[in-house]
C-alpha positions as CSV (number, residue, x, y, z in Angstrom):
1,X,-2.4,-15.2,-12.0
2,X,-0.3,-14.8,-9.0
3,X,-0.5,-17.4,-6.0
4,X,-2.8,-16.2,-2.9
5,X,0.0,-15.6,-0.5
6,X,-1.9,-15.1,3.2
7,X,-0.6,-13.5,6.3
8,X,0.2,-16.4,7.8
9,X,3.2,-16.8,5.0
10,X,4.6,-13.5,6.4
11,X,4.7,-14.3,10.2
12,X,3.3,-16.6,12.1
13,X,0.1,-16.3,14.3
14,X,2.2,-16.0,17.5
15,X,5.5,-14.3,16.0
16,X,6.0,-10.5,16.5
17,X,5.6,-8.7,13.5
18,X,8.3,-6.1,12.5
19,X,7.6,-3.3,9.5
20,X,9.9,-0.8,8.5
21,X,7.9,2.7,7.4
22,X,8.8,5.8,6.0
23,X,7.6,8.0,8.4
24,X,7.1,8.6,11.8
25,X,3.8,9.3,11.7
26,X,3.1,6.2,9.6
27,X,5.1,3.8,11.7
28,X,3.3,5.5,14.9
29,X,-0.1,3.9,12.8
30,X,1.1,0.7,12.5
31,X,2.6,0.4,16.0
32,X,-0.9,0.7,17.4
33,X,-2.5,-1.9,15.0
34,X,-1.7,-5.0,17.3
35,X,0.8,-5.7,20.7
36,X,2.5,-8.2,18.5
37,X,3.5,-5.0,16.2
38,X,7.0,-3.5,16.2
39,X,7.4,-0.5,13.7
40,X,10.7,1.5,12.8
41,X,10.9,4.9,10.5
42,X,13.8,3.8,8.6
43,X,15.1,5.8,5.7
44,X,16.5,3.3,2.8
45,X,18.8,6.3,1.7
46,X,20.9,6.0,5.3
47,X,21.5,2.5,4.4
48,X,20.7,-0.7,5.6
49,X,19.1,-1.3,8.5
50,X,20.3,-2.6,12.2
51,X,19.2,-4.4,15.0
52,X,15.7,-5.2,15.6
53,X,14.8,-3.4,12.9
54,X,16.9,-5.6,10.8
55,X,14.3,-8.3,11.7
56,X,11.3,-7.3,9.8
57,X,9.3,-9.4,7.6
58,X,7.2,-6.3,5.9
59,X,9.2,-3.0,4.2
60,X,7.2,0.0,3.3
61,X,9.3,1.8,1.2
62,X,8.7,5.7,0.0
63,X,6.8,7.0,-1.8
64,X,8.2,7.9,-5.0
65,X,11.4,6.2,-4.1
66,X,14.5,4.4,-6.4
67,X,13.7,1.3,-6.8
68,X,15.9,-1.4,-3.9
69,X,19.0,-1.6,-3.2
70,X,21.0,-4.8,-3.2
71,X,22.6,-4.1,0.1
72,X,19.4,-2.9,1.7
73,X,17.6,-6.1,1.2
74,X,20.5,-8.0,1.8
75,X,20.3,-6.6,5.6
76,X,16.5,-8.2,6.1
77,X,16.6,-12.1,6.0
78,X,12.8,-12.5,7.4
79,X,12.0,-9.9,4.6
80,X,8.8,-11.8,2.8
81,X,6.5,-8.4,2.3
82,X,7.5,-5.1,-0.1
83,X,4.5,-2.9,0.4
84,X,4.2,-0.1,-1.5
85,X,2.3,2.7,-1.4
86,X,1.7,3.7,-5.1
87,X,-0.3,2.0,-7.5
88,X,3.3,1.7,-10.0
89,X,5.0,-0.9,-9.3
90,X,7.8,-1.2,-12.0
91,X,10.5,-0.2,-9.7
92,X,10.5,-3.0,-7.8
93,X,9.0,-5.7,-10.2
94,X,11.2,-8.5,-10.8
95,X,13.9,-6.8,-8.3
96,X,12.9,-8.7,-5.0
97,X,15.0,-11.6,-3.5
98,X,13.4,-15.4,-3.7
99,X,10.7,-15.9,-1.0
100,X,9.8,-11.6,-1.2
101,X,6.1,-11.0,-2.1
102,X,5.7,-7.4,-3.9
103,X,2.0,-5.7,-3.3
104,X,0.9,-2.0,-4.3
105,X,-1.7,0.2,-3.0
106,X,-3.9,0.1,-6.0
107,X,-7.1,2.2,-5.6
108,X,-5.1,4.4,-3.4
109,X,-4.8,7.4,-6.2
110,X,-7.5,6.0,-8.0
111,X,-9.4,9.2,-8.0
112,X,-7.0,11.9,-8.2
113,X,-5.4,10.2,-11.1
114,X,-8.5,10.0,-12.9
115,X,-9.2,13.6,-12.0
116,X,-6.0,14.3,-13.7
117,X,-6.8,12.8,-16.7
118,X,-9.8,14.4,-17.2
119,X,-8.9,18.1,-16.0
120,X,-5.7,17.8,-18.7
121,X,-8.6,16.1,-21.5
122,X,-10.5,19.6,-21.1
123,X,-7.8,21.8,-21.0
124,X,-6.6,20.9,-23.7
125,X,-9.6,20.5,-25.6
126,X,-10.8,23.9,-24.5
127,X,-7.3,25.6,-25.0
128,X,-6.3,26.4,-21.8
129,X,-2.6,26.8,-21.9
130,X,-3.1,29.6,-24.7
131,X,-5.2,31.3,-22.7
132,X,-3.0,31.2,-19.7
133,X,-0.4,31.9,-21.8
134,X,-1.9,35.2,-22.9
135,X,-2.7,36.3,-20.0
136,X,0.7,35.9,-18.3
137,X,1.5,38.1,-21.4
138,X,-1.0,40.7,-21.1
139,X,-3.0,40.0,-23.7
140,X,-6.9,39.4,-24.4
141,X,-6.8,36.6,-27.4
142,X,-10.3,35.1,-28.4
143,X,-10.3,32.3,-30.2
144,X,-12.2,29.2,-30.8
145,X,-10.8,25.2,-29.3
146,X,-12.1,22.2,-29.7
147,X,-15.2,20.4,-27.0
148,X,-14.4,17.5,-25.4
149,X,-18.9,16.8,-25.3
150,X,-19.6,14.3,-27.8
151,X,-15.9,12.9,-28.7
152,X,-14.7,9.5,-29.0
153,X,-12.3,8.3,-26.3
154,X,-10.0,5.8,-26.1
155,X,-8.9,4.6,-23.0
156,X,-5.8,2.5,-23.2
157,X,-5.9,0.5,-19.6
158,X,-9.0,-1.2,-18.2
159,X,-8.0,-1.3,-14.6
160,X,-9.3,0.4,-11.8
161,X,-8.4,3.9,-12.8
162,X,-9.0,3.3,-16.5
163,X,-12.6,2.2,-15.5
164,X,-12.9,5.6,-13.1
165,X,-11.7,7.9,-16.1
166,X,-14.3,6.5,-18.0
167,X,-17.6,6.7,-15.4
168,X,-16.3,10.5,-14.6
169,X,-16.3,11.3,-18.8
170,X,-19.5,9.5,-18.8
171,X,-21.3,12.9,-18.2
172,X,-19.8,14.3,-20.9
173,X,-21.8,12.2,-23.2
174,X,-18.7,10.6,-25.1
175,X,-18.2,7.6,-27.0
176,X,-16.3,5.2,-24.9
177,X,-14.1,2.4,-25.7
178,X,-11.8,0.7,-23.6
179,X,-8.9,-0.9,-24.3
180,X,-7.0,-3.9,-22.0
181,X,-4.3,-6.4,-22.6
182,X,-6.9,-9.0,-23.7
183,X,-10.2,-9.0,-25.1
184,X,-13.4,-9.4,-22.9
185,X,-16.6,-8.0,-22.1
186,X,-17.2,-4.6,-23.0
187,X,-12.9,-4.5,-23.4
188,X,-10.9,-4.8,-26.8
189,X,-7.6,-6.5,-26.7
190,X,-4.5,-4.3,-27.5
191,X,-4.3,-6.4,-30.7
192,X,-7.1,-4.2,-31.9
193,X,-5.3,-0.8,-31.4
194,X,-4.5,-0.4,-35.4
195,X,-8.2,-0.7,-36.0
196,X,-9.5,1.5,-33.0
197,X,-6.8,4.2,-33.3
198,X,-7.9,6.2,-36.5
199,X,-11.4,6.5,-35.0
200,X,-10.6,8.6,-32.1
201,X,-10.1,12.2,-31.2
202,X,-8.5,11.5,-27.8
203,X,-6.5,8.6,-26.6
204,X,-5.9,8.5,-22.9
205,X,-3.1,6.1,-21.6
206,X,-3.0,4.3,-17.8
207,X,-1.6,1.5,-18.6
208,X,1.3,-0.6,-16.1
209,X,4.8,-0.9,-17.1
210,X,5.4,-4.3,-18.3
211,X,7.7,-5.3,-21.4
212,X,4.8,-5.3,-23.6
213,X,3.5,-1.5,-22.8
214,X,7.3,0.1,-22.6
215,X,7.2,1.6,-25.7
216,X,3.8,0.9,-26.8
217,X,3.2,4.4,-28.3
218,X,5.4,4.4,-31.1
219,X,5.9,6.3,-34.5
220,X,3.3,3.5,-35.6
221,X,0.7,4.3,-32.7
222,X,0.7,7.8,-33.2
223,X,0.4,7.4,-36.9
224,X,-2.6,5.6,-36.8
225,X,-4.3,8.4,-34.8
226,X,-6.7,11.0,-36.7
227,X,-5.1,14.5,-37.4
228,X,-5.5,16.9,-34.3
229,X,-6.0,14.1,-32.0
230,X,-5.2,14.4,-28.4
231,X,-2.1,12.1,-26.2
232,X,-3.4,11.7,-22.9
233,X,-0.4,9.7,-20.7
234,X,-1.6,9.5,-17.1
235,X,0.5,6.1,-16.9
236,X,4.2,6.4,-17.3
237,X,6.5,8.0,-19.5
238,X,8.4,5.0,-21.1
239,X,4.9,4.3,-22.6
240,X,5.2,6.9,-25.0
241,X,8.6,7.1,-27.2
242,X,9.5,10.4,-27.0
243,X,10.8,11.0,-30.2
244,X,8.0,9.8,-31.9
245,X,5.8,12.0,-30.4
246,X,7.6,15.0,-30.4
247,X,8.1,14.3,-34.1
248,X,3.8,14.7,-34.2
249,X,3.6,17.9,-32.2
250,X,6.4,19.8,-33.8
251,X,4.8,19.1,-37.3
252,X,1.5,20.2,-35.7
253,X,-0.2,17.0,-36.5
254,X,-0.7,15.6,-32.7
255,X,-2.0,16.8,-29.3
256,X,-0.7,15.8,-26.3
257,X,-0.7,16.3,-21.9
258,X,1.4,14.5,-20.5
259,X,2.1,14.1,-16.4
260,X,4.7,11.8,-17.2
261,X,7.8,12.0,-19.4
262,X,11.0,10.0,-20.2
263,X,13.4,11.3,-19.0
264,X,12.0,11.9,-16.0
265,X,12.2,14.6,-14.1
266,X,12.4,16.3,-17.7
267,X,15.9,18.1,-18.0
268,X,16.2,21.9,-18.5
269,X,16.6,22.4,-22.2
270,X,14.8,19.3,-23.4
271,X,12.7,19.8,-26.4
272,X,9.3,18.9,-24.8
273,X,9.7,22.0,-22.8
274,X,8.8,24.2,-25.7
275,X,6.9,21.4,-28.0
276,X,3.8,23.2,-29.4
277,X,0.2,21.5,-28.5
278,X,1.6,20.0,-25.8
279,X,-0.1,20.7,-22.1
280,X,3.2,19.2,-19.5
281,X,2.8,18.3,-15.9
282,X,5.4,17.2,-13.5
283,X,4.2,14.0,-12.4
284,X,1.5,15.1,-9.7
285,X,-1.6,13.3,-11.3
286,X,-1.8,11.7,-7.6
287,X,-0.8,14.4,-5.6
288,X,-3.9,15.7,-4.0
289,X,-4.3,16.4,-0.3
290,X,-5.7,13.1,0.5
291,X,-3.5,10.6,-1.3
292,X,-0.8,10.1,1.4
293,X,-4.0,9.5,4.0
294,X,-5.2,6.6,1.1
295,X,-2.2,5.2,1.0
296,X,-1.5,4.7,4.5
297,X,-5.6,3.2,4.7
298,X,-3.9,1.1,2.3
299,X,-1.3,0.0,4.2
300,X,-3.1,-0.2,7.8
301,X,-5.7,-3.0,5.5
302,X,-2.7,-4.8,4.2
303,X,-1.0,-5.3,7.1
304,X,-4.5,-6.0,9.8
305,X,-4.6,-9.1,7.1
306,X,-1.5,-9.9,7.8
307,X,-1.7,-10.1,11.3
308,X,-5.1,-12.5,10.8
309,X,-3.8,-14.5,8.6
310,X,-5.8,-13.6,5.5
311,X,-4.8,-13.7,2.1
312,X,-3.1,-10.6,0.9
313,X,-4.8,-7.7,-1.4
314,X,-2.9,-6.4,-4.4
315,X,-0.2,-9.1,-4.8
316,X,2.1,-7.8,-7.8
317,X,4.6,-10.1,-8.0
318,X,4.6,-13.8,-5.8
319,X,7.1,-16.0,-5.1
């Protein structure tokens, strides 16, 4: 278990506070939070930064962005505060200099990645990229797909959004099972995947990237599912060995969406592009209209701790 790492270990109670922000907009937000507030839209891209801006003690870097830059970092000596504003963190994990405190804006996406999950479980149950598929070509195709009522779920990832998949498949009247990275109430352990696997028709993953996840779906994994079982990856695509899987859905064996891929972005040409039972989205599980105004929430609530000296919410990584 991390530390708790308070506000007061970012700046002190009468220091001015200095945060670098992606945006305008959002370093408009923060400026208004407090007098003792100083907020710069600085761009990581245009390199590092100068001035006061080179005094901060929080960064909020982009969304979506690489992950740090040696030289970047090496510009901000007060840095003690890498805020982000996804829920991923694996970018920056274990990339931060001594005395740097790494949080993420989990809950954030919480519901549009759930949402995601569960709009790709049912269109792929249902079979709606065929349909789609005939239609872009003109053509009226009946057939008959599989229901997602009354299946057996597993959902690889207990967290927050794992727990949110499961209360919106609840009315659905599945069979739920959810897996963590240990055993406890109402949660099995990922030690008990061989067991749990051959029971279920649809395996949804949200799992973090740690070393013990990267890679977790393996030829092994996706043997131990049930024929025409369904791959669900609404985590990240080093999760899954590519390979493997596509080895599964070009024998026809295996199901799988997939908002996530590795590579990512997928290249032009790739094999997964044309893989048969296999429903692809680029990454946009989070990407609803509302996420970006979560995420800032996110970061206002971070930083108002901050200023009172409160221990800090979603700490990823501590010094």
């Amino acid at each position: 278990m991390a530390p708790e790492i308070r506000g007061t270990d970012v700046v002190g109670p009468d220091e001015t506070l200095t945060v670098l922000l992606p945006t305008r907009e959002m370093a408009d937000a923060v400026a208004a939070l407090d007098p003792r507030v100083r907020a710069f839209p600085v761009d990581a891209g245009d390199g590092p930064p100068a001035g006061e801006a080179a005094q901060a003690q929080v960064w909020v870097p982009a969304f979506g962005g690489a992950r740090p830059v040696p030289d970047f970092l090496a510009a901000l000596p007060r840095l003690r505060l890498v805020q982000l504003l996804s829920a991923g963190a694996e970018q920056f994990a274990g990339r931060l200099p001594d005395g740097v405190v790494l949080c993420n804006a989990r809950g954030a996406h919480t519901p549009a990645t759930a949402e995601w999950a569960v709009a790709a479980t049912l269109a792929a149950q249902r079979g709606l990229p065929e349909f789609v598929r005939a239609q872009d070509a003109g053509r009226w195709a009946p057939g008959t797909h599989r229901s997602l009522v009354g299946t057996r779920v597993l959902v690889v990832g207990a967290g927050d959004i794992g727990r949110r998949i499961g209360a919106m498949l609840s009315g659905f009247d599945v069979e739920l099972t959810f897996v963590g990275r240990t055993a406890r109430d109402g949660v099995h352990g990922t030690d008990e995947l061989p067991a749990l696997l051959p029971h279920a028709d649809v395996v949804v993953l949200i799992v973090p990237v740690t070393d013990e996840t990267t890679g977790l779906v393996d030829a092994a994994f996706l043997a131990a599912m049930p024929d025409g079982a369904l791959l669900v990856n609404a985590a990240r695509g080093v999760v899954v060995d590519t390979g493997a899987l596509l080895a599964e859905l070009t024998a026809g064996r295996l199901r799988a969406a997939l908002d996530v891929t590795d590579p990512e972005p997928l290249p032009e040409g790739h094999p997964l592009w044309s893989a048969p039972g296999l429903l692809l989205t680029p990454h946009v599980g989070g990407a609803v209209p509302d996420s970006g105004a979560r995420a800032q929430a996110a970061v206002l609530a971070q930083l108002r701790r901050v200023l009172a000296g409160e221990p800090l919410a979603d700490v990823v990584d501590a010094y």
